[in-house]
N, C-alpha and C positions, 0 to 999 in steps of 0.2 A: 248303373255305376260300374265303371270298367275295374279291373283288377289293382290297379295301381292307387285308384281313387282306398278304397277298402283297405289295402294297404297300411292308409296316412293313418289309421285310429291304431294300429298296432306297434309291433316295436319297431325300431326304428330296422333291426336288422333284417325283417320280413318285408322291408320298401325297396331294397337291394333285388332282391330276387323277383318281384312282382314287377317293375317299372324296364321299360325297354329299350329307355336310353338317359344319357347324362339328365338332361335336361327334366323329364319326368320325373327322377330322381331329387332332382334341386331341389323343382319345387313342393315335392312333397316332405321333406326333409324342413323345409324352409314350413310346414304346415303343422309339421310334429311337433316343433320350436315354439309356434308361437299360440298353439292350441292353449295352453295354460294361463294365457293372455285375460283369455275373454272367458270367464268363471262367475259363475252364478254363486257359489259358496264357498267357502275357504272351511276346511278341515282343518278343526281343533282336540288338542286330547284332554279331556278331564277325567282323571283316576284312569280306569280300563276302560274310556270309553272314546270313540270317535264320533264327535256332534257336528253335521253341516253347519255352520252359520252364511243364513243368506248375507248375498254382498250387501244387499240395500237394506239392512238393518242394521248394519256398521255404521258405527256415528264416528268414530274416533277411530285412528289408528296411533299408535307414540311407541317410543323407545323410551327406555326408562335405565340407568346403565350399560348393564348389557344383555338386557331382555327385552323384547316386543310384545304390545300387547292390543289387542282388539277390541273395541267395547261396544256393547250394544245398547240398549235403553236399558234391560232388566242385568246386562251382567258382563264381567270384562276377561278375558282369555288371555292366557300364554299363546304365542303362536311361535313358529320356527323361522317363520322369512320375515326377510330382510324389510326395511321399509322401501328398499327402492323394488321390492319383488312386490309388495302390497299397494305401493302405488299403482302400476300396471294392473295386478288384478281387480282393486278397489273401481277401477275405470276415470271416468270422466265426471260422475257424480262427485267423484272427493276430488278434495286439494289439498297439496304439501305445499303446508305455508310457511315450514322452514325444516332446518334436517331429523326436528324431534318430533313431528307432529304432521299427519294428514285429517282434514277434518272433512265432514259431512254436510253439505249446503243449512241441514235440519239442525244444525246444533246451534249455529251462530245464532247469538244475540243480538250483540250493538260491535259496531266496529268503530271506533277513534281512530283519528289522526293525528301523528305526534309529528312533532321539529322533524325538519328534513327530509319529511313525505315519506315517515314510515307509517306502520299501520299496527291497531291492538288488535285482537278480535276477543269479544267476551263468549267464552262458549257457556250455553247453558246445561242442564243437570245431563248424564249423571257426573261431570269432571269437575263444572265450576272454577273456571282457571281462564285469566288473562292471559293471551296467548301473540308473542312479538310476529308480525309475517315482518321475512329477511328482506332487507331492502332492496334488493335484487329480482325479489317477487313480486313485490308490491303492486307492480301494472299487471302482469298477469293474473292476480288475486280480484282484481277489480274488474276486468275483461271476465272471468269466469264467474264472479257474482254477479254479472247483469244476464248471464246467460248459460248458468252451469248443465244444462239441459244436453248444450254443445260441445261437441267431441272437442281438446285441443290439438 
């Protein structure tokens, strides 16, 4: 692993001084950026404590006001990012099936059809909640249910 490579896991200002021209620079910069992408856990605080929660035991992600919150089978978290930051890191296993809610292939139930080719989704324990996918979603919500395994 050359110097530049070694680099990409540090700060961003130590890629500057390791890298020997633009272009190495780019794309290690462009590596630093998107490192956060691809996370196995997301870092939660409860009291004074900081607990990994794996990704693939997030069934639920939602907004709620003006807080987000993470749930897993046994229990549900405050977290600090955004839903469009938990999209990304949640991966391809979930889906935002409209701006308050990314769900988990594992939690759906039964999904309806209503008027005008929208869709419900029944999620099951621990939320319990009929949940609208936005009309706008809807073929893409159906394309990742025959195949959520598949990157979008």
């Amino acid at each position: 692993m050359d110097d530049c490579t070694k680099a990409s896991f540090t700060r961003k200002e130590e890629v500057t001084c390791a890298c020997k021209n633009d272009a190495e620079l780019s794309n290690n910069t462009e590596a630093i950026n998107n490192f956060g992408e691809k996370c196995f856990h997301i870092l939660v605080y409860v009291r004074d404590e900081i607990l990994p929660v794996k990704v693939d035991d997030i069934v639920i992600a939602y907004a709620e006001d003006r807080y987000r919150f993470i749930t897993t089978a046994d229990d549900t978290f405050l977290v600090s990012h955004t839903l469009n930051e938990l999209e990304k890191m949640l991966g391809h296993m979930h889906f935002r099936i409209n701006r308050q809610f990314i769900v988990s292939y594992q939690i759906i139930n039964k999904i309806y059809v209503k008027e005008n080719a929208t869709l419900n989704v029944e999620i099951k324990h621990p939320v319990n909640k009929v949940l609208s996918v936005s009309k706008r979603r809807s073929s893409l919500f159906r394309q990742w249910l025959t195949n959520p395994f598949r990157k979008r």
